[in-house]
C-alpha positions in Angstrom: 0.0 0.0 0.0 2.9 2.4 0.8 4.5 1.6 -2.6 1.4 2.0 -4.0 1.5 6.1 -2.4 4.7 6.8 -3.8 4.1 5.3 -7.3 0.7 7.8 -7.6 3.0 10.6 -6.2 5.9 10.3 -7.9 3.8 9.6 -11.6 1.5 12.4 -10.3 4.5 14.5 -9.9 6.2 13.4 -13.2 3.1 15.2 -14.9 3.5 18.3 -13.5 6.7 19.0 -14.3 6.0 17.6 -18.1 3.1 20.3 -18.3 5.0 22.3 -16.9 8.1 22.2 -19.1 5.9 21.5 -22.2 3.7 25.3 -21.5 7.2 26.4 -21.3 8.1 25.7 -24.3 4.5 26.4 -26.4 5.5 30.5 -25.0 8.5 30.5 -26.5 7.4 31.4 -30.0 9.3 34.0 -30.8 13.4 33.7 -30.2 16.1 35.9 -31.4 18.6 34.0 -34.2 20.9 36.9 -34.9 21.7 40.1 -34.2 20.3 42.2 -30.5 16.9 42.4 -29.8 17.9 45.1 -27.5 17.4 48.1 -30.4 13.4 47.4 -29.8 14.2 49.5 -26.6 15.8 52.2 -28.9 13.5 55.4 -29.1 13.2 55.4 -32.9 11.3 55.0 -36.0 10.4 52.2 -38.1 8.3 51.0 -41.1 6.6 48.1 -41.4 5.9 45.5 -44.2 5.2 41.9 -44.8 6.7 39.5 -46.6 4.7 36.5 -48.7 6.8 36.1 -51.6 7.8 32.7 -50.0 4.9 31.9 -48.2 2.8 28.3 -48.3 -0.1 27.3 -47.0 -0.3 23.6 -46.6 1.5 21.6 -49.0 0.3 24.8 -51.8 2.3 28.0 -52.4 -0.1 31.5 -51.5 -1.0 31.9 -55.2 -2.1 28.3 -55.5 -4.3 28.7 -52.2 -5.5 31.6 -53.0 -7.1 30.6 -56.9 -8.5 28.2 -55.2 -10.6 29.7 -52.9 -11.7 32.0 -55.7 -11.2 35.3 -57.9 -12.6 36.8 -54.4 -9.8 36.2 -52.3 -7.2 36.8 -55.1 -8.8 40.2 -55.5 -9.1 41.2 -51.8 -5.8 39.6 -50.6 -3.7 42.8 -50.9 -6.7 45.1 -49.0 -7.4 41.9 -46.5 -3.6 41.9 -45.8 -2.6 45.7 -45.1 -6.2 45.9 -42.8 -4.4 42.3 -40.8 -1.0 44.4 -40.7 -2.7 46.9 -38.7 -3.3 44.8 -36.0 0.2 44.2 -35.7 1.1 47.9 -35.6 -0.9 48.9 -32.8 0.0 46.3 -30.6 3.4 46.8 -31.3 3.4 50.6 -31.0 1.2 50.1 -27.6 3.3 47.8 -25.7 6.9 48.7 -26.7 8.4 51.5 -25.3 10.5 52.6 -27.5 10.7 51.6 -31.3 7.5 53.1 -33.1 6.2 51.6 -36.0 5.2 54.7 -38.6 3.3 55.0 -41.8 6.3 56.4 -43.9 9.3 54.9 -44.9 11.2 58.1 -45.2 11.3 59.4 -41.5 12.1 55.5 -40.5 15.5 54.6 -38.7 14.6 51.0 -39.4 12.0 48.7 -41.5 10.5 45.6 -39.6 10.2 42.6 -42.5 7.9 39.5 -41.1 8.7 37.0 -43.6 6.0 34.3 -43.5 7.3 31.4 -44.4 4.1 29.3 -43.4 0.7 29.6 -42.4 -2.3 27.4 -41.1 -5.2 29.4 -41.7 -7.0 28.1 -38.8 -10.9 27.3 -38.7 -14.0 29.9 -38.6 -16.1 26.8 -37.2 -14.5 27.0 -34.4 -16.0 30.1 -33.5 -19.2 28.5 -32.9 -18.3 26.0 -30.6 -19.1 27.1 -27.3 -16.4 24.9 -25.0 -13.7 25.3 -27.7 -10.7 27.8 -26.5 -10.0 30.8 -27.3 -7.0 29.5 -29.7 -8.9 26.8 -31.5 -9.3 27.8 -34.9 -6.6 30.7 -35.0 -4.0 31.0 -37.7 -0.7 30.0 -37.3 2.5 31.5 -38.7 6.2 30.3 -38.6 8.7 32.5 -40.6 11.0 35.2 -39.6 11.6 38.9 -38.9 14.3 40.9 -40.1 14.9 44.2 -38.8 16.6 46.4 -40.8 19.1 49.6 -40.1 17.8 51.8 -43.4 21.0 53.9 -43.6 23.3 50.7 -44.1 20.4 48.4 -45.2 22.0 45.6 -43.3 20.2 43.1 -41.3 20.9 44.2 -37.8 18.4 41.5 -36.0 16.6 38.5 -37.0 13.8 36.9 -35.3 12.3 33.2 -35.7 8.7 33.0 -34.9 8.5 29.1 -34.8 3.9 28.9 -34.4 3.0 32.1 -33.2 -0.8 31.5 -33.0 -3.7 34.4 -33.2 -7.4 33.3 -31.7 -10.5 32.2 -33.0 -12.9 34.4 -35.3 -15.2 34.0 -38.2 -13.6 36.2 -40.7 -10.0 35.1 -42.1 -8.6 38.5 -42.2 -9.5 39.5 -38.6 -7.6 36.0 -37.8 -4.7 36.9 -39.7 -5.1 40.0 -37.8 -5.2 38.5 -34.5 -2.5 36.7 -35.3 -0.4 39.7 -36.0 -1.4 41.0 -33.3 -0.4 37.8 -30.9 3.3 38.4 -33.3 3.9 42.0 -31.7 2.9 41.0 -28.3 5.6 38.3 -28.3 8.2 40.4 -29.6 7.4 43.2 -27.4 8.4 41.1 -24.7 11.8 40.2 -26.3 14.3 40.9 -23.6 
């Protein structure tokens, strides 16, 4: 009976430190690969713009996806994807305290690139389950960010965003969106 305690403790124990280490790990999104993520800090100017020259979704590239959804989403991909950039812009420029995203390039001392590599564009069904989470159903993006000096045009910080995951909601921009906006929180609280 003793060796029975200690078995249901230790296993029970074992478990806690598995969730433990595996929430852990799910926050750690967002890592710095090169560079110092320490010019976020800076007070200074930057411009924003995304990348999906390289982007898949599924085992199809963004064109491919995108034709077959329908002339609809081909046509409103470009409008759909500066409105889900803004997101990320006032996040970012709400919780960091010092780099400021800015709407023209020509007063910027850097330029933010997110490069999406990859995305899962999540589930609007999921919206209308009522004991689903929050996060069911978001998109999902792994790529990178490149931040950019725009005097010397060098990379002077890269980012990997390994899953960075938005929340649920029925429209596919205001879950790309979301998304973005889950992006800047994480590298906002880049130390």
């Amino acid at each position: 009976m003793i060796m029975l305690k200690c078995t249901k403790k230790s296993v029970l124990f074992t478990a806690i430190c598995l969730l433990c280490t595996v929430s852990l790990f799910a926050n750690n999104t967002v890592s710095v690969k090169s560079g110092k993520s320490s010019l976020l800090k800076e007070s200074s100017k930057a411009f924003l713009e995304v990348d999906y020259s390289a982007t898949t979704i599924g085992d199809q590239t963004l064109a491919e996806y995108l034709e077959k959804r329908g002339e609809n989403f081909v046509n409103n991909w470009p409008k759909d994807t500066e409105y889900a950039a803004k997101y990320f812009k006032e996040r970012f420029n709400k919780k960091n305290k010092g780099l400021k995203i800015i709407p023209d390039e020509s007063d910027a001392s850097y330029k933010i690139v997110i490069h999406v590599h990859n995305l899962n564009m999540g589930n609007s069904g999921s919206t209308f389950i009522p004991y689903a989470s929050a996060k069911a159903g978001g998109i999902v993006m792994t790529g990178t960010v490149d931040i950019v000096d725009m005097k010397t045009n060098e990379v002077v910080c890269t980012l990997d965003v390994d899953r960075v995951k938005g929340v649920k909601h029925v429209s596919a921009t205001v879950r790309m969106g979301l998304m973005f906006m889950e992006l800047a929180t994480k590298i906002c609280a880049l130390k």
